[in-house]
N, C-alpha and C positions, 0 to 999 in steps of 0.2 A: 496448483490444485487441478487437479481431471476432470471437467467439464463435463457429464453425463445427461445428456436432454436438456440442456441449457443450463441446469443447476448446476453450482457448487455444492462438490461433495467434500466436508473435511477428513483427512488422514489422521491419523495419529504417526509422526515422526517416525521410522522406520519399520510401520506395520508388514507393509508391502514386500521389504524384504526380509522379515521374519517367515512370511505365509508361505513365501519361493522357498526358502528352506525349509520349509515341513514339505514338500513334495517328495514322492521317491522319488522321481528322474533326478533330483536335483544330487542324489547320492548313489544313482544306478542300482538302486534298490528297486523290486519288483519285477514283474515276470513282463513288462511291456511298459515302457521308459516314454516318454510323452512325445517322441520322436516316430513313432510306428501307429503314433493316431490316424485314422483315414483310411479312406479304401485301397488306395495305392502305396506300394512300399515307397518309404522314406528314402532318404540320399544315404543314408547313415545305417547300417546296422547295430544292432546289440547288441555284443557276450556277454550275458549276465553269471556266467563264471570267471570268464576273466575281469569281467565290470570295466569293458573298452567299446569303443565304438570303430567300424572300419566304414570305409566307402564301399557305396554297391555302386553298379556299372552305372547307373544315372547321374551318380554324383559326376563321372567323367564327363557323360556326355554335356548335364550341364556349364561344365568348366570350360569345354571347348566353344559353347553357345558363349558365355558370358568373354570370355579372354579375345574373342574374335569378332565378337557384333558388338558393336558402339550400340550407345542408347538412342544416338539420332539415328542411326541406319534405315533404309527403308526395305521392307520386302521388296523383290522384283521377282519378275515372271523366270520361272525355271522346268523346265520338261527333261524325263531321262528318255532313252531309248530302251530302257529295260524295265522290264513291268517289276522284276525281285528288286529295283534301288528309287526309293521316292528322294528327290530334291528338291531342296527348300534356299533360298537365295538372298542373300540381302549385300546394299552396296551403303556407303557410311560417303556423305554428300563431303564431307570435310576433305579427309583424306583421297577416295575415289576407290578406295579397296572395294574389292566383292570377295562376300566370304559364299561356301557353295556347303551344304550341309547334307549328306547323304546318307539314307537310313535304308542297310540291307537287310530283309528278313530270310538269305541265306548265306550258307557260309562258304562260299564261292567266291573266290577270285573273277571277276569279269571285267571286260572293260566296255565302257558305255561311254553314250555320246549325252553331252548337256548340252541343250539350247537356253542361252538367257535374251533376253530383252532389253534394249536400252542399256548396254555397259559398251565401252570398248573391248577391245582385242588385246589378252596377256598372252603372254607367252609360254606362260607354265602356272601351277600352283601348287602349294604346299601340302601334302597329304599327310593327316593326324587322324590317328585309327585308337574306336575304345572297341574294344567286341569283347563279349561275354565269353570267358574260360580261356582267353586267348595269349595274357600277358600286356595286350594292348592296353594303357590304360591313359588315353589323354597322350600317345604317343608319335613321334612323328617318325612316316614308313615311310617315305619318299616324295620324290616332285616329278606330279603329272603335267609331262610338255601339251601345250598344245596345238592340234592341226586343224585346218580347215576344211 
């Protein structure tokens, strides 16, 4: 039973999922599905004619956040040389990877220098690209060598 402010509250045996099925989201019924509540757009969009759901470009980004940062990982210190690309760094104490996370607000090919902190020296990394209208979705465009 669900614990509410210390109290036990009792159920009646399958209330809970009676109540879930009177919801419209639950039949992609209605003009705004329980997925688009909030200020911010959801991962998921809605065709409520075709009553589907697709990914928006954040679902990608967070797939590449999740598939590459461990839960232990920790942030480390990251600097771009370009004011258009912020980076965000994290290194996973198990294995020793460093994942390197770069968020461009344009749509320019550059190439830019990362400074990190406390990691060793790789030799390259992997490069997976989501960009808005681009095709990219959770893709991998190449491996950036790297120099000193």
């Amino acid at each position: 039973m669900p614990l509410h402010g210390g109290r036990r509250q009792a159920q009646r045996p399958g209330s809970a999922r009676r109540a879930a099925d009177d919801l419209p989201s639950a039949h992609g019924l209605g003009s705004q599905p329980g997925n688009d509540a909030g200020s911010t757009p959801a991962l998921l969009a809605y065709d409520k004619t075709a009553k589907a759901y697709t990914p928006r470009i954040y679902f990608y980004e967070f797939a590449q956040l999740f598939k590459f940062v461990p839960l232990a990982a920790a942030r480390i210190d990251a600097t771009s040389n370009s004011g258009n690309v912020k980076v965000t760094a994290f290194k996973d104490p198990a294995s020793g990877r460093v994942t390197i996370m770069g968020d461009s607000n344009d749509s320019n090919s550059d190439t830019i220098a990362v400074n990190l902190a406390g990691v060793p020296a790789a030799t390259s990394y992997d490069i997976y690209q989501t960009a808005q209208n681009s095709g990219y979705n959770f893709t991998k465009t190449g491996t950036a060598m790297v120099s000193s």
